[in-house]
N, C-alpha and C positions, 0 to 999 in steps of 0.2 A: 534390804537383804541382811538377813543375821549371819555374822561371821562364822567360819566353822572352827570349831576348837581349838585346830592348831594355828590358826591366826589370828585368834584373839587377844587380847591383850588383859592384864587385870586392872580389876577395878572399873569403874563405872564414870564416863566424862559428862563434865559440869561444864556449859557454855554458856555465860553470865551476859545475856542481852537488855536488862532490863533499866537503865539509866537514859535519860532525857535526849541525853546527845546535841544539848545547849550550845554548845562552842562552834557545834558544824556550822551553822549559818546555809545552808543550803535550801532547795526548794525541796527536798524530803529528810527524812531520820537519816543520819549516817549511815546506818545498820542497811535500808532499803536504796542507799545512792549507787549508781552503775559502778561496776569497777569491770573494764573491757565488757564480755556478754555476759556477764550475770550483776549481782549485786556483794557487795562486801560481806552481809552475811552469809552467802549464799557459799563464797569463798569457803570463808570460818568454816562453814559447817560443813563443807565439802573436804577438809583435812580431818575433820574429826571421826567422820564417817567412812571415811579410806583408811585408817589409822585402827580398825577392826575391833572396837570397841564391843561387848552384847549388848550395854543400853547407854545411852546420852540423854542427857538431865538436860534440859532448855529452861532457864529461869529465865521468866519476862518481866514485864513491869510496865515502864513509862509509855511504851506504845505496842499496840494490836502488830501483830505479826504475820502475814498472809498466810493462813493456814495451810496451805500449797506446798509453802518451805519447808514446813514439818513434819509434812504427811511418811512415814518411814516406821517400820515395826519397833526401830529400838530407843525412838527416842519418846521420850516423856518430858511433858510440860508442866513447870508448876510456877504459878503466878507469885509473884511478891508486890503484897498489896503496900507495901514498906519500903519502895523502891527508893523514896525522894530520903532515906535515912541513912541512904550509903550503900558502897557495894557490900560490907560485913552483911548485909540483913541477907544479901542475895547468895552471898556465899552458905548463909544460914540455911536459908531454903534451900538449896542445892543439897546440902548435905544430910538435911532429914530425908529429903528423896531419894540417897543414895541407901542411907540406914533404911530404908522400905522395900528398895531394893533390895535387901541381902548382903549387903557388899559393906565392909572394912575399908574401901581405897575410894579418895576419890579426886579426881586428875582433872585440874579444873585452869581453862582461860577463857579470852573472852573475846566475844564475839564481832567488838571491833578491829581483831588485830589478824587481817586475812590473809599475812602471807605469813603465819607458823602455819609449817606441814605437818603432814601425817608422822613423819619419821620423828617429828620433834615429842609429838603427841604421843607415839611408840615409845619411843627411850624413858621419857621420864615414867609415863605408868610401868614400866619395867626395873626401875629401878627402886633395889632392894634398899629403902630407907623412909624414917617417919614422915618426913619431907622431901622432896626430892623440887628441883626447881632447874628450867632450862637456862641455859645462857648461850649468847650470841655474842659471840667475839668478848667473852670474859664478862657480857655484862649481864646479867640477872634478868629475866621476862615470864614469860607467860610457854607453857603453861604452868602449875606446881601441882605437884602430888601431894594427898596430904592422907595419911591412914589416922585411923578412927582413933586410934592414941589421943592425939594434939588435938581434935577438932575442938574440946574444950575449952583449950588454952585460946582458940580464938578471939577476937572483938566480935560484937554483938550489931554493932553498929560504925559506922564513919565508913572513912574511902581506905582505909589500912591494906584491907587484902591480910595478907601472912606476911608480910613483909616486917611487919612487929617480933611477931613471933618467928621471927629466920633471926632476925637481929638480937635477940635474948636467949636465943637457945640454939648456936650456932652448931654445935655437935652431935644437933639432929637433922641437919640438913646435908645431904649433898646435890654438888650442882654435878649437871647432864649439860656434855654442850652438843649444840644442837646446831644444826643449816638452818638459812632461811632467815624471817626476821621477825623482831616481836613489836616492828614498830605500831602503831596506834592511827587510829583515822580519827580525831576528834575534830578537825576543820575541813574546808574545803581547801585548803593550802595541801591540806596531807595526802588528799586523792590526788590532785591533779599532776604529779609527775607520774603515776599508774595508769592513767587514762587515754 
């Protein structure tokens, strides 16, 4: 369902799924491991899409994605055949698909971290700056806004994120804080108190 107007948000979200997910040690991807009745992506992309986005970027990579999850008018898929070079490459693809989109803004986290909400996802695409970046409890997370200014200034490659560029050029970021949490599911340690 496409959001209507007045609940949309700007800019266009980027939901970064496409890394190995090596650390889980589980019998599937982190991304596809139950978390209560759904799966952890399933979470992710359930905030991103209540959060009244027009369209959502899904970069993929390391593994196939039951096309099922996807199926939805406003999201768009684009493969990063560069996945094993870092999230930057994914970040990369993400934001030529936003620039194809139309769109200047693009409000990006990821797909392992299922309990940031909608509202978290709301505030920072609404906030008025080059960078804009959530924080929980003071600390820095997911998701960051980034307008078409900086995307430049990015890395090209490695696991950085923006996190370089927040650090260098602190005067264009402000932080949103936000509910919820931006913790990470990279092990089976990390699920099992959600479970």
């Amino acid at each position: 369902m496409t959001p209507s107007p007045s609940t949309s948000v700007p800019g266009v979200a980027v939901l970064l799924v496409a890394g190995a997910g090596s650390r889980f040690g589980g019998p599937t991807h982190k991304l596809l491991a139950p978390l209560g009745n759904t799966t952890v992506l399933e979470c992710s992309l359930a905030a991103v899409r209540e959060a009244g986005f027009g369209s959502i970027v899904v970069v993929t990579g390391a593994i196939a994605i039951p096309p099922e999850m996807l199926e939805d008018p406003t999201i768009v898929v684009r493969h990063n055949a560069g996945w094993a070079r870092g999230q930057a490459t994914s970040i990369n693809v993400g934001l030529r698909a936003v620039a194809e989109l139309g769109s200047s803004v693009a409000v990006i986290g990821l797909g392992d971290q299922p309990f940031v909400t909608a509202s978290a996802w709301r505030d920072v695409a609404r906030a008025e700056s080059p960078i804009a970046v959530a924080t929980y409890d003071g600390t820095r997370g997911n998701p960051v806004r980034l307008d078409a200014e900086v995307w430049p200034l990015l890395p090209t490659t490695g696991d950085v994120g923006a996190r370089e560029l927040m650090r260098l050029r602190p005067e264009l970021v402000r932080e949103v804080a936000c509910a919820g949490s931006a913790a990470d599911i990279d092990t089976q340690e990390d699920l099992d108190p959600w479970t």
